[in-house]
Every structure is written in C-alpha cells, then in structure tokens.
C-alpha positions in Angstrom: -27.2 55.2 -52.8 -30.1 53.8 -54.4 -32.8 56.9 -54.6 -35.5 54.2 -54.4 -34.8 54.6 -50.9 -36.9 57.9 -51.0 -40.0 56.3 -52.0 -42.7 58.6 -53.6 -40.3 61.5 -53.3 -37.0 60.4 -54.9 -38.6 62.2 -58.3 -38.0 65.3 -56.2 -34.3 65.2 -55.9 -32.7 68.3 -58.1 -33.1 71.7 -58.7 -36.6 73.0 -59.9 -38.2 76.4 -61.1 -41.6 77.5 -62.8 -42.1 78.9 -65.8 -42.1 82.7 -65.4 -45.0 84.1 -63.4 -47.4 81.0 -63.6 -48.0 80.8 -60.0 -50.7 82.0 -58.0 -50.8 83.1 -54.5 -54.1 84.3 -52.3 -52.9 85.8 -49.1 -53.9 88.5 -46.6 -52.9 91.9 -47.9 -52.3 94.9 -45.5 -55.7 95.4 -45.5 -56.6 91.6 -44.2 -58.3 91.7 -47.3 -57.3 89.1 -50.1 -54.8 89.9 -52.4 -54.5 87.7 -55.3 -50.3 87.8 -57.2 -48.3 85.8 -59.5 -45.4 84.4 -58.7 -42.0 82.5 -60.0 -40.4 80.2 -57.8 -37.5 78.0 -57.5 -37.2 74.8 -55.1 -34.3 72.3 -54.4 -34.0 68.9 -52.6 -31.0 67.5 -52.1 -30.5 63.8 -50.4 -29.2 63.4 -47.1 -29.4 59.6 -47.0 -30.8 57.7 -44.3 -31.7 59.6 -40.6 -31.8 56.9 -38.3 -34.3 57.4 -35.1 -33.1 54.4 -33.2 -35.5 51.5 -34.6 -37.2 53.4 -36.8 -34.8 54.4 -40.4 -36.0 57.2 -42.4 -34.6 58.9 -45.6 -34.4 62.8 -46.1 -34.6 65.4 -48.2 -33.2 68.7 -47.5 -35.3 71.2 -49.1 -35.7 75.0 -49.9 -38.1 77.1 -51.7 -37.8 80.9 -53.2 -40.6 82.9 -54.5 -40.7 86.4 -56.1 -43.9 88.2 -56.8 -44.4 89.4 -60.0 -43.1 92.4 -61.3 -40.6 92.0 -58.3 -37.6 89.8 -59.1 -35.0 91.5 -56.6 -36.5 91.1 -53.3 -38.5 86.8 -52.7 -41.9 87.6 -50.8 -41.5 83.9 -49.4 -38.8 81.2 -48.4 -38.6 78.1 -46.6 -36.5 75.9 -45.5 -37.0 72.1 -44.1 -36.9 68.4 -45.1 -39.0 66.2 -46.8 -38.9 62.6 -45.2 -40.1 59.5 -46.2 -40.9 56.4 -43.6 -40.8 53.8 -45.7 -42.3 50.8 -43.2 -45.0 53.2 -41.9 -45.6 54.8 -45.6 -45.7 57.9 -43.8 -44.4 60.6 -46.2 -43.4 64.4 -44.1 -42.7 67.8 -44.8 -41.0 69.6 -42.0 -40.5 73.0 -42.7 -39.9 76.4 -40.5 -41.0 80.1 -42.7 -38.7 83.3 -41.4 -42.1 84.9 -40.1 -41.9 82.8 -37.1 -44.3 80.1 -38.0 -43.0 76.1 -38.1 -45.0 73.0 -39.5 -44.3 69.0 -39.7 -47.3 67.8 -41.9 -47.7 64.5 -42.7 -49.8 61.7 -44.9 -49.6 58.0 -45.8 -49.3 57.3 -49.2 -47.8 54.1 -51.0 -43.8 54.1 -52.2 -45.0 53.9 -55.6 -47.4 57.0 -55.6 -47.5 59.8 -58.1 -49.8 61.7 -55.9 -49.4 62.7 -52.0 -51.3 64.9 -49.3 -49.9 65.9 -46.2 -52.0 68.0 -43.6 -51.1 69.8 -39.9 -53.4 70.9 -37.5 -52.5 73.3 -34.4 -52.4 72.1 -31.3 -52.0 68.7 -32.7 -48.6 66.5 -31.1 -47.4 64.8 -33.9 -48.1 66.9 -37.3 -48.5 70.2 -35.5 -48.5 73.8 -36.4 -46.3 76.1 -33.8 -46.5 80.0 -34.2 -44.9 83.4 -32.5 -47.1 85.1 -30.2 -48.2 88.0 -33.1 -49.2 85.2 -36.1 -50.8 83.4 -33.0 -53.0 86.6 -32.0 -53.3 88.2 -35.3 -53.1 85.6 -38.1 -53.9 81.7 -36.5 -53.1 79.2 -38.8 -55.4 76.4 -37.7 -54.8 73.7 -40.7 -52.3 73.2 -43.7 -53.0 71.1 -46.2 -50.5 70.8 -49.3 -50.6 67.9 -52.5 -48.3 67.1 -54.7 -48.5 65.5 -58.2 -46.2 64.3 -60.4 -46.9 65.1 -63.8 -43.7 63.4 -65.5 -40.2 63.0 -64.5 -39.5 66.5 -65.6 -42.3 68.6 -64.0 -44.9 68.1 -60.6 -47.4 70.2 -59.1 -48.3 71.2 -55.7 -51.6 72.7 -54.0 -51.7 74.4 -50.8 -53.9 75.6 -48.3 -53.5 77.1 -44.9 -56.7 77.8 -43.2 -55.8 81.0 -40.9 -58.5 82.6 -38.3 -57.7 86.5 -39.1 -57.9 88.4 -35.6 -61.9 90.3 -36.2 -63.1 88.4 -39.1 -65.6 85.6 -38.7 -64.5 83.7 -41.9 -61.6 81.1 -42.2 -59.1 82.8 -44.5 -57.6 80.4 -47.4 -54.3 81.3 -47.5 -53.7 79.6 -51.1 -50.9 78.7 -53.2 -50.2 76.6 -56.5 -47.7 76.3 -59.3 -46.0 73.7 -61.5 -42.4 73.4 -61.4 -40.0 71.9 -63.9 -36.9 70.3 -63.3 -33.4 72.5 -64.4 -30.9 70.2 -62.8 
C-alpha cells in the first residue's frame, strides 16, 4: 500500500525516540503546584490501512507513546495508546487516544494532505472531538481543552507541542498541563 494514503501523517510511520532527556513536561505535582521534569520518550505508528465507516474511508495509524522522567529510566511516568487517522476527502486529520489514568480524547483539525504542520484540539463536553474523564480527574483535575501540534522538521525528526488546559479542584487559574520534545526516527 501506497503510504500516500496517510496524508500529512504517512512521515509518521516507524519507530521514534528523543535524544536523551530533551523533553520537557509541566504538570501538577503532589502539591497541585507545578512541577517542571525532563523526559525521554519513544513513540511508534504502525499502518493499519484503510478503516472503512460505511461511505466515509479513512486510513489509520496505530500509535503508542512511552515516557520516562529523568533520572528514572525503570519505571515510564506516562503512556498512551490510540490511533492517528487521516480523512482524506474531509482533510480532517485525528488523534484518538485513551491515557491508563482514566482519561480518553479524539482531537481533531483540518489541515491539507500535503502539510508539514498540523493542530488538533478537544474540548469537554464537546460531541465530536470530546474529552471523557473518570469521576476523580473530573472532580479533582478537569481537563477542559487539549491542544497538541506537530511539525515536521525532516523526514528523520518532527516536533510536537501540547497543552491541556485542566481546572485544578480550589485553584482559580487554568493549569497548563505542558509538554514538548523532538523525536527522531530509529526504524
């Protein structure tokens, strides 16, 4: 199969990893005060070919993420696992994606086939890209918005922002959960 097929996220397919501990994560430490780490990280997408949803033809990704805090590299501090879906004749491009705290998100964006650059957002309560929650991240640690673009850089390396806006139980500020690395390509 043609990977053209995956639009602006065929460069994704393989194995990935950043160099040592260049990431950056800001995130609610026990405290709920900010807690700023490094991190290393390897990701992998994998095709799956084309998912079709009756009329409508899409083409996945399977994808996982691993991270490791610095100083730490027995135990990851995050994983996820999901696809990555591209809708070619609505340019929609998707990230679908469930974290083992309890927390799922579908994000999406419209970008062009051809793009080297792509946002995709989710906003709670919304129907189509939505944020869903357990009862304890819903009470304690709402996450109202994410917000994640990717770049690539060259056909070797792409980087990736993130945001998710959470409303910390007692605090009157937004928190900006934060996140951001470059990853290079290994297979």
């Amino acid at each position: 199969m043609d990977n053209k097929c995956y639009g602006p996220l065929a460069f994704l397919i393989g194995k990935w990893s950043s160099n040592e501990w260049a990431g950056e994560n800001r995130a609610p430490d026990p405290n709920r005060e900010v807690e700023n780490t490094k991190f290393r990280q390897e990701m992998t997408f994998v095709p799956i070919g084309q998912v079709d949803n009756h009329e409508q033809k899409l083409f996945a990704l399977r994808y996982s993420t691993i991270a490791w805090e610095e100083g730490d590299d027995e135990s990851p501090f995050h994983e996820e696992v999901g696809y990555w879906i591209w809708d070619a004749e609505n340019k929609q491009v998707m990230k679908s994606f469930i974290v083992p705290r309890g927390i799922s998100v579908t994000a999406g964006g419209t970008t062009d086939p051809n793009s080297h650059m792509f946002e995709v957002t989710a906003d709670v309560g919304c129907e189509t890209y939505g944020i869903c929650s357990n009862k304890f991240l819903d009470e304690e640690f709402k996450s109202i918005r994410y917000e994640l673009k990717m770049e690539k850089i060259n056909e070797n390396s792409f980087r990736y922002d993130e945001d998710t806006l959470i409303k910390i139980k007692g605090q009157k500020e937004i928190f900006h959960h934060t996140e951001k690395n470059i990853l290079n390509k290994v297979m």
